[in-house]
N, C-alpha and C positions, 0 to 999 in steps of 0.2 A: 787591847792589853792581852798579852799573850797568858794562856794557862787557865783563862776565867773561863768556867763554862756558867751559863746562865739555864735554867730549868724550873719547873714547877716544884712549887716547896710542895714538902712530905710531911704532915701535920708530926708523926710519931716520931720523926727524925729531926725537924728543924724548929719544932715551937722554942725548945728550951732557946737557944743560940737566936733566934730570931726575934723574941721578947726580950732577951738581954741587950739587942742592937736597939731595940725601939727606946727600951729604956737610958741607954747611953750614948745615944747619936747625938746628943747636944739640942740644942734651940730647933722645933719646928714640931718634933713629934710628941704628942703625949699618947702615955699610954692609960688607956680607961678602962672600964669594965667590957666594953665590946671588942677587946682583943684579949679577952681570958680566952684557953682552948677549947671551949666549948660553944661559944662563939664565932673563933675560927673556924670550927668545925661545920657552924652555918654557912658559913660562904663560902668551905669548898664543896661544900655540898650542892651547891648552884651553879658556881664555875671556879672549877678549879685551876684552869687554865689563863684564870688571870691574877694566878699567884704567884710571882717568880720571886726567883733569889738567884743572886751571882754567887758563886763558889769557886774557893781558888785551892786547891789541894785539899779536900774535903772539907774546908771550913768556910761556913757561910758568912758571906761579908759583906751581902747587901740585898736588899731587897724591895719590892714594890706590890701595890693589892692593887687590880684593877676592879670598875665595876663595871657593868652595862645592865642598862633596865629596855632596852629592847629598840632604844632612842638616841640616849644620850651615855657617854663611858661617865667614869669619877674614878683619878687616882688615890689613893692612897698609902702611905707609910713608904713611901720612899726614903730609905737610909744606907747608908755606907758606913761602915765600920773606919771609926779617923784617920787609921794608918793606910789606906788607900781610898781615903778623898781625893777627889782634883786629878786624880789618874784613869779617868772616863768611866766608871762602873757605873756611876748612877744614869750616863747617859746611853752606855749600852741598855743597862735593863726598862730605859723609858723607850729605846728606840725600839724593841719587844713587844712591852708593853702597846703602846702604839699601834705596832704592824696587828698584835693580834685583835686588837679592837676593831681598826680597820678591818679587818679579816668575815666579821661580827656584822659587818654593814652599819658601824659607830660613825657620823658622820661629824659628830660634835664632843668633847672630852673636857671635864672640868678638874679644876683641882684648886686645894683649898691650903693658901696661906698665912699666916698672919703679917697684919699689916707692915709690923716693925723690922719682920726677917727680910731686910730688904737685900743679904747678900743671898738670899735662897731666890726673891724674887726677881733677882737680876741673875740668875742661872737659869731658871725658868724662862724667863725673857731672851736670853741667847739661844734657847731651843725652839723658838718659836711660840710659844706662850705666851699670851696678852693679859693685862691685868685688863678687868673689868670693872666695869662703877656700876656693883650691886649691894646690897646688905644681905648678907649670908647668916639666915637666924637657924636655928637648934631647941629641941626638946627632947626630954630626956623620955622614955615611954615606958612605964616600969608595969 
């Protein structure tokens, strides 16, 4: 799509606009207390380079967090602002996303949906993403 440039987000630039996408992308993301900015702040502080955002005339309008723990990647908060879903943003910034893990010597990448999103799990799926038979448990660690 022509005009997007895709880049590493800029906490002091992109949190406001980038927390507003999380909270209004619709069905798949929530937003918790480990995407307040101080939080954020933890994990650019690690790798910053697996925070991108798509930007199309200085307004941000999509984005993805990757992780790698030295093994295995984990995406997260993949979103697209509505008015340019379904127009490849989210697959440029996964095909990014990706190469830079790749890049990492990431030889395996997980991501976490819920079960019912099955029009996100079947975009996934067109990208090559497999759904897997595991239970995916959580604790909160305060």
């Amino acid at each position: 799509m022509c005009g997007i440039i895709i880049r590493e987000f800029n906490l002091s630039d992109d949190y406001p606009e980038a927390f507003e996408l999380w909270k209004n992308s619709g069905a798949g993301i929530s937003v918790a207390r480990s995407d307040s900015q101080n939080e954020i702040q933890k994990k650019l502080n690690y790798s910053p380079e697996l925070f991108l955002i798509a930007e199309m005339s200085g307004k941000l309008i999509g984005t993805v967090i990757g992780g790698f723990d030295g093994r295995r990647g984990m995406i997260y908060h993949l979103a697209v602002s509505k008015q340019f879903q379904k127009q490849g943003v989210g697959k440029m910034l996964m095909s990014e996303i990706e190469s830079r893990l790749r890049s990492k010597g990431c030889l395996k990448s997980y991501l976490m949906v819920t079960k019912e999103n099955t029009q996100v799990i079947n975009y996934y799926q067109n990208m090559g993403w497999n759904v897997m038979d595991v239970c995916v448990m959580g604790k909160e660690l305060d």
